[in-house]
C-alpha positions as CSV (number, residue, x, y, z in Angstrom):
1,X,26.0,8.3,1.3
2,X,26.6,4.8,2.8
3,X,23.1,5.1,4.5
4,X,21.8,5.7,1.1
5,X,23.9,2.7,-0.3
6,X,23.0,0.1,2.2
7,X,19.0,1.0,1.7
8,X,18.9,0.5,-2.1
9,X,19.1,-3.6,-1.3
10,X,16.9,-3.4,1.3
11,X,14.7,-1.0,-1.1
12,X,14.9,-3.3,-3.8
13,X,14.1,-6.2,-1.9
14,X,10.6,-4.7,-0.7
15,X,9.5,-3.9,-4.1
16,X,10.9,-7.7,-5.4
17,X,8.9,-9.2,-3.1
18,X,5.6,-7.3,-3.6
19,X,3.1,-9.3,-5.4
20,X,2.2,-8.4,-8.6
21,X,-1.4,-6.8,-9.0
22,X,-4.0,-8.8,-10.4
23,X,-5.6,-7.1,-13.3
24,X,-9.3,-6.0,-13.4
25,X,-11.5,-7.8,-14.9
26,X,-12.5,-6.9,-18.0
27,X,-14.9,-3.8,-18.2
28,X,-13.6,-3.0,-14.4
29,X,-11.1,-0.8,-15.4
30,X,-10.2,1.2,-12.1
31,X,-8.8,4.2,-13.6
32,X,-7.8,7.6,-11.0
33,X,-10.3,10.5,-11.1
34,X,-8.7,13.0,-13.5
35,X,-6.7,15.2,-11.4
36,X,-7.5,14.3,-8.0
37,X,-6.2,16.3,-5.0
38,X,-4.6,13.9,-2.7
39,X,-7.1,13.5,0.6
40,X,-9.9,14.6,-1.6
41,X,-13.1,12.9,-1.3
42,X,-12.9,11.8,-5.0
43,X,-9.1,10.4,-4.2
44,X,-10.6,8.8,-1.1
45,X,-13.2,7.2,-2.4
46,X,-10.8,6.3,-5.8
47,X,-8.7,4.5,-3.2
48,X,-11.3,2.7,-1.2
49,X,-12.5,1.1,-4.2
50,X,-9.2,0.0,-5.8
51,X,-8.5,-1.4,-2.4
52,X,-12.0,-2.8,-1.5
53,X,-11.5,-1.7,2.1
54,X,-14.9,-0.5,2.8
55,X,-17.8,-3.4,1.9
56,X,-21.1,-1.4,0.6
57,X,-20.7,1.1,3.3
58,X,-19.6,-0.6,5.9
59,X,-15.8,-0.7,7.4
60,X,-14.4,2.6,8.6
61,X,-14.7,6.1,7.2
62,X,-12.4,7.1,4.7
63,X,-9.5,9.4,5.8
64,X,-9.9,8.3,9.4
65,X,-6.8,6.2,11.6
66,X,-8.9,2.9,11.1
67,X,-9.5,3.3,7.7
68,X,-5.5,4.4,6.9
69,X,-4.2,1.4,8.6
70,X,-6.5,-0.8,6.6
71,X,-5.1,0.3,3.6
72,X,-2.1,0.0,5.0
73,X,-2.6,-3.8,5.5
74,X,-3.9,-4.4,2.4
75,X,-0.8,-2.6,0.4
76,X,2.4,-4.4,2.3
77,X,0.4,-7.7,2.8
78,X,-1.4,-7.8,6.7
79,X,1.1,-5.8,8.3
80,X,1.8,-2.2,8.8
81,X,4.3,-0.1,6.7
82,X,6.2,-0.2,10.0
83,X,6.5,-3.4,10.6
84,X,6.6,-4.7,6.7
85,X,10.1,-2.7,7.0
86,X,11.2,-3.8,10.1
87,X,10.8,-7.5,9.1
88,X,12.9,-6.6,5.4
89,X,15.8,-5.0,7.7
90,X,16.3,-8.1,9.6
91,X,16.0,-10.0,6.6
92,X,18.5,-7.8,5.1
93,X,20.9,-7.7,7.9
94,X,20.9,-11.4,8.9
95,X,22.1,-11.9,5.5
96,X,25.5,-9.9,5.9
């Protein structure tokens, strides 16, 4: 329970210092394939374009290791989910 407890700041921290998505522009609207299985090609493609990892075909394959940490990049900011939450925890705990 006090595990729980102590990672709601740091939990709340992460999503307060998330920027906040730009919009599309107008007549962009990036809308999810209806009822997309997660890992499907649709999803993975879905994904790829709201992220703009892949450039016209080039960049790494969807689903693989390379294209998963891009992603990764691009949703916590240039770092990895690991170390995005790393670098909150010590923020966190130097502040106790």
């Amino acid at each position: 329970m006090r595990r729980l407890i102590a990672s709601l700041p740091l939990a709340l921290l992460l999503a307060a210092c998330s920027p906040a998505p730009t919009p599309p522009a107008p007549g962009e609207a990036q809308t999810a394939p209806a009822n997309p299985a997660l890992g499907s090609p649709e999803w993975l493609a879905w994904v790829d374009q709201s992220l703009a990892i892949s450039d016209k075909g080039h960049g790494p394959d969807p689903g693989s290791p390379e294209w998963n940490q891009a992603v990764q990049r691009v949703i916590v900011g240039g770092k990895t989910a690991k170390e995005a939450m790393q670098e909150a925890e010590k923020s966190f705990l130097s502040r106790q």
